[in-house]
ZABA-20527 format. One record per residue (C-alpha): residue in one letter; x, y, z. Coordinates in pm, 1 decimal, always signed. Example, Ala and Ser with C-alpha at 12.3 -4.5 7.8 and 13.67 -1.06 7.14 Angstrom:
residues 2
  aa        xx        yy        zz
   a   +1230.0    -450.0    +780.0
   s   +1367.0    -106.0    +714.0
end
This chain:
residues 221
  aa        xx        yy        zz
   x   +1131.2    +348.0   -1041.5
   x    +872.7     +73.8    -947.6
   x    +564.5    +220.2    -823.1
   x    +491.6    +198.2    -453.2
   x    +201.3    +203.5    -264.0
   x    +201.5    +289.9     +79.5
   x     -70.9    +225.9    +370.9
   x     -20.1    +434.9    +710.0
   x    -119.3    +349.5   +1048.6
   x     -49.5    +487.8   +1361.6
   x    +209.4    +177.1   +1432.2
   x    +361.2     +48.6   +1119.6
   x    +325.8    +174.2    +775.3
   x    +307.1     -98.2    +512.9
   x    +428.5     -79.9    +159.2
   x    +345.5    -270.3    -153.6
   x    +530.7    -301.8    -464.2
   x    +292.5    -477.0    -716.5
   x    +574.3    -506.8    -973.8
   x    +723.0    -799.3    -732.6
   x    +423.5    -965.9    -659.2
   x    +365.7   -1332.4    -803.8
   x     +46.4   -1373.6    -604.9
   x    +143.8   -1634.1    -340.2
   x    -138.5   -1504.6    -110.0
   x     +38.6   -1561.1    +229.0
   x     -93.1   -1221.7    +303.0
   x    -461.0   -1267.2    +221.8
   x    -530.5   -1606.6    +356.7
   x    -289.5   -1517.6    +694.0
   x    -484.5   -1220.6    +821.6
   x    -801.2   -1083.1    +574.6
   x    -869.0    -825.7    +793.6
   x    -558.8    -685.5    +713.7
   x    -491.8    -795.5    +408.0
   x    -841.5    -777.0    +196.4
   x    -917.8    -956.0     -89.5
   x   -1088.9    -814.1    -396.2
   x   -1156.9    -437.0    -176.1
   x   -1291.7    -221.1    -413.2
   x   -1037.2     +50.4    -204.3
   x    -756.6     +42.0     +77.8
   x    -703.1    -306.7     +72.6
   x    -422.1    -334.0    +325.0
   x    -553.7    -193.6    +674.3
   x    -242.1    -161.0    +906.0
   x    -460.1     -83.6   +1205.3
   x    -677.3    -394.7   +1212.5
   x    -382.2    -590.0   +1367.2
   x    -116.2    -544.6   +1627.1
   x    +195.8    -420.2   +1445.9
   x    +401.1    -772.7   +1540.9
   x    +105.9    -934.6   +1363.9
   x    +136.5    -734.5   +1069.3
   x    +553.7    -791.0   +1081.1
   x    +468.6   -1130.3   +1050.7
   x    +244.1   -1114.4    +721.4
   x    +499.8    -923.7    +592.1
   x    +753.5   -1163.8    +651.4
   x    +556.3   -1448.5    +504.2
   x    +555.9   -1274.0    +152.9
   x    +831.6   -1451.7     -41.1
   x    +883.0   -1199.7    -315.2
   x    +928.1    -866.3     -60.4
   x    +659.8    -691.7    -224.6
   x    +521.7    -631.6     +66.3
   x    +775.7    -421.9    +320.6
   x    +716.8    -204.8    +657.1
   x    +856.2     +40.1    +839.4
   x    +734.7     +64.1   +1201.9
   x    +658.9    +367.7   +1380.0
   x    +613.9    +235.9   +1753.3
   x   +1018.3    +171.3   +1820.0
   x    +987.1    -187.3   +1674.9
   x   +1292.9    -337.9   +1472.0
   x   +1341.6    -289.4   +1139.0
   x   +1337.4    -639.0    +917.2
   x   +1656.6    -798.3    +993.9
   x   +1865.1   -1042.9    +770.7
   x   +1785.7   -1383.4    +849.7
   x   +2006.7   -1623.2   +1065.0
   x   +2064.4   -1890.0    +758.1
   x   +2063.9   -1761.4    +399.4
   x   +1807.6   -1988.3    +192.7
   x   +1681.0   -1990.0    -121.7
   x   +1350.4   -2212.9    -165.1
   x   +1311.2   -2403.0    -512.3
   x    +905.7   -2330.1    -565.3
   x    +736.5   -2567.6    -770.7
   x    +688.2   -2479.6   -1186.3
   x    +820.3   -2148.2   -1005.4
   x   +1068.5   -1898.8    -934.0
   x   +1407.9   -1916.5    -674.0
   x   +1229.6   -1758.7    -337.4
   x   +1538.3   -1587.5    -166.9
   x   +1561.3   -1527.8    +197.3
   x   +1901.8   -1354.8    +308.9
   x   +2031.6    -950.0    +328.9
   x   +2038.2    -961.4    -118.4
   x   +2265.2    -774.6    -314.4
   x   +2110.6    -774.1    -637.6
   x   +2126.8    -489.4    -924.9
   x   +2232.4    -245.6    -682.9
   x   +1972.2    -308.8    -408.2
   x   +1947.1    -488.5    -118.0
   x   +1677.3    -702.5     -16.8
   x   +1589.7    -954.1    +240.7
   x   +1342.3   -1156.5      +8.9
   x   +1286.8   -1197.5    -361.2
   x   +1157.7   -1431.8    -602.9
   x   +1358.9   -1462.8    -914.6
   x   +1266.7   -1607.0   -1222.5
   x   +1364.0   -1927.9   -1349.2
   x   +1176.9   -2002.5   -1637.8
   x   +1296.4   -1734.3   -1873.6
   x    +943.2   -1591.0   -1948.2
   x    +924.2   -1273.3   -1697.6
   x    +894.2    -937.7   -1862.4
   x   +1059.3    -811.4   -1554.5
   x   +1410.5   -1021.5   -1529.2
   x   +1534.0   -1134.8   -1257.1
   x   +1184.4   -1068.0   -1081.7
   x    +938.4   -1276.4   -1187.0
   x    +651.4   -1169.6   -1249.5
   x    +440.9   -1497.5   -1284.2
   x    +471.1   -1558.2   -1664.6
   x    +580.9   -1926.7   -1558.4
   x    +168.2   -1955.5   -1549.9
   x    +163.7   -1861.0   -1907.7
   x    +432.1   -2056.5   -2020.0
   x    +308.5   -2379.3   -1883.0
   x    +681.0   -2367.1   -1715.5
   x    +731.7   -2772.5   -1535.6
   x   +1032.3   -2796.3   -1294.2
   x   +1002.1   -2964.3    -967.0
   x   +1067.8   -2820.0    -642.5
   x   +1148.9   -3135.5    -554.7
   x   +1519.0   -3232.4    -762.8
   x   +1641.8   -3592.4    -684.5
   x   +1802.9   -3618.8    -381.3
   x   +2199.9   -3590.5    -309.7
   x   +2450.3   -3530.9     -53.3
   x   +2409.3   -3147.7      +7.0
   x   +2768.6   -3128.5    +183.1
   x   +2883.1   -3060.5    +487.6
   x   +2708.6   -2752.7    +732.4
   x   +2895.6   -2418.1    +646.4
   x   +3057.7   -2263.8    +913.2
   x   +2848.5   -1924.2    +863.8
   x   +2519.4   -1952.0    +738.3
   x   +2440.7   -1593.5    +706.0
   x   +2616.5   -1299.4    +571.6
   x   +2542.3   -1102.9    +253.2
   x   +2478.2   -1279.0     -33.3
   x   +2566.8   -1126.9    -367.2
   x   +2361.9   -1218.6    -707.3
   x   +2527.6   -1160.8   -1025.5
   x   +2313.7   -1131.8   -1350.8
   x   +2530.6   -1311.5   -1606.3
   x   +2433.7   -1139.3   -1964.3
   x   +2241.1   -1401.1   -2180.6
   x   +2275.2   -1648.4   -1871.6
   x   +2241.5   -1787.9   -1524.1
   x   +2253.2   -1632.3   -1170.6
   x   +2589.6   -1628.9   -1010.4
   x   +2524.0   -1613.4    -646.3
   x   +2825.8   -1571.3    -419.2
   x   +2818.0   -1581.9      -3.1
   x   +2664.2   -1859.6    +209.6
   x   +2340.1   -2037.3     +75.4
   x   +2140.1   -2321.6    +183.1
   x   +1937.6   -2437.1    -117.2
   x   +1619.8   -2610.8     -53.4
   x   +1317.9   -2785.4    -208.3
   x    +967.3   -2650.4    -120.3
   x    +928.7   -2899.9    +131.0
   x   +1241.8   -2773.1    +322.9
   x   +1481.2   -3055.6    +218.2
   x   +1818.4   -2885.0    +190.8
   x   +1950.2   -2980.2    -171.2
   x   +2322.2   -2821.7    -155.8
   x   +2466.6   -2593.3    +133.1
   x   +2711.8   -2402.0     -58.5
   x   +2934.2   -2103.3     -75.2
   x   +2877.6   -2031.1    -460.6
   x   +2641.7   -2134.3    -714.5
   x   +2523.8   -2094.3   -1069.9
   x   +2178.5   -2087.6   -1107.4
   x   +1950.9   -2148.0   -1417.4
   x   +1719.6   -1878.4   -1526.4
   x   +1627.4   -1991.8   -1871.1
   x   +1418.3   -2222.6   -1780.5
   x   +1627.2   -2555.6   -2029.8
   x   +1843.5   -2635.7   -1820.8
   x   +1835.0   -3005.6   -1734.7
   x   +1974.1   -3027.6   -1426.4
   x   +1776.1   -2781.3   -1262.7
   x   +1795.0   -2562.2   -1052.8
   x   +2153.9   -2527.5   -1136.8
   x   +2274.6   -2386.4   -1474.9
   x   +2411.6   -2661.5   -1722.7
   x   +2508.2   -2421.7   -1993.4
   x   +2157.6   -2458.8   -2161.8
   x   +2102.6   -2054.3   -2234.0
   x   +2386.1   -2112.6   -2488.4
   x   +2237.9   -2369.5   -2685.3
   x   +1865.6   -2216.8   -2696.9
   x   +1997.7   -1845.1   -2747.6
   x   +1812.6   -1732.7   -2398.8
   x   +1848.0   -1325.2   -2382.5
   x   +1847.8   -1142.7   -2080.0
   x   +2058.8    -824.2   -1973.8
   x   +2323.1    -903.2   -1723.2
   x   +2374.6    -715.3   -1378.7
   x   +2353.3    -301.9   -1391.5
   x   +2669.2    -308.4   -1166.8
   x   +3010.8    -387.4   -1209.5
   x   +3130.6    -717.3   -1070.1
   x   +3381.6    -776.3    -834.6
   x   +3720.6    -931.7    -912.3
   x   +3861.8    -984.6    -598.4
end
C-alpha cells in the first residue's frame, strides 16, 4: 500500500500520494498559500483557501496524487464529461476519465510511456533520467468522427511485456489540446520505441521491453 499523507481542515481534507507525483507543480504555482513550496513542515494548508478553491488545485494535478474529501456537504470529484488522455511532452499519458486500472479506479493518472518508471504504469518521472524525446505534438491526421458518448468508464489493460490496451470512449490529445484520434479502443505504447507514438507499433517485441501485465483478469466479453 502506497503511503498517504493526509492534511485536515475544518472543510476539506486533502490527501497526497507522493508515489504518483511527477512534479508538474500545478499545485504550487496555483495557490502557495496552500500549497507551500520547500516548508520545512505541513506543506499543504487546507484552511488558507475556500474549499472550492482548494477542489480546484486538486483538480489541476494530472497524476491524482493529490485527492480530497470534503467535509462541508460539497461533491465528491466526479468523472469528467469527455474522457481524455493528454500526450505530455518527453512525458507520460495524463488520463482524465472514471479509470479502471489494476483494480482501482481513478479519475486522473499519469502513466508512463517511456519504459523507465520503477513504478509501472505510474510514472514516476524517470523519463528525466532517461533523456526520454517524444513529442506531444504527433503529426496531424483525421481524428474521426465525434463519438456518440464521450464519457463512461474507461478500462486500461496492462498487456505483460507490452502496451496499454485501453477500452471505453477516449479523446486523445496533444498538450496543446489538439484532439489526435477520438476512439473507442486503443493500444498504447509504454516502452518508450515505438515509432509511431503514442500508439503501440509492436516495438516492446523487438527491444525485449519487460513489464508485468494487469493484476486482474481481463474481460472476454
Amino acid at each position: 500500500m502506497a503511503k498517504i499523507d493526509v492534511y485536515k481542515g475544518a472543510a476539506i481534507t486533502v490527501k497526497f500520494e507522493g508515489a504518483r507525483c511527477i512534479h508538474s507543480r500545478h499545485c504550487v504555482l496555483g495557490n502557495p498559500q496552500v500549497f507551500i513550496p520547500n516548508a520545512p513542515g505541513q506543506w499543504i494548508q487546507p484552511e488558507a483557501a475556500a474549499a472550492e478553491e482548494v477542489v480546484r488545485l486538486a483538480h489541476a494535478c494530472p497524476s491524482g496524487a493529490i485527492t480530497y474529501e470534503r467535509h462541508d456537504g460539497g461533491a465528491a470529484e466526479a468523472p469528467p464529461k469527455v474522457n481524455t488522455v493528454r500526450i505530455r511532452e518527453n512525458g507520460p499519458l495524463a488520463f482524465n476519465a472514471e479509470l479502471h486500472i489494476n483494480g482501482e479506479t481513478r479519475h486522473r493518472a499519469t502513466l508512463c510511456r517511456c519504459g523507465a518508471s520503477k513504478h509501472k504504469p505510474y510514472c514516476d518521472g524517470s523519463h528525466t533520467e532517461a533523456f526520454f524525446v517524444a513529442s506531444g505534438e504527433p503529426e496531424g491526421q483525421d481524428p474521426g468522427p465525434a463519438l456518440a458518448q464521450r464519457g463512461g468508464a474507461l478500462e486500461v489493460t496492462l498487456k505483460a511485456d507490452g502496451c496499454l490496451h485501453v477500452k471505453g470512449n477516449l479523446e486523445i490529445c496533444c498538450g496543446s489540446g489538439r484532439t489526435v484520434q477520438r476512439t473507442t479502443e486503443a493500444w498504447l505504447c509504454r516502452c518508450g520505441g515505438s515509432q509511431n507514438k503514442p500508439f503501440c507499433d509492436g516495438t516492446h517485441k523487438k527491444i525485449g521491453f519487460k513489464a508485468d501485465g494487469s493484476h486482474v483478469a481481463e474481460s472476454t466479453g
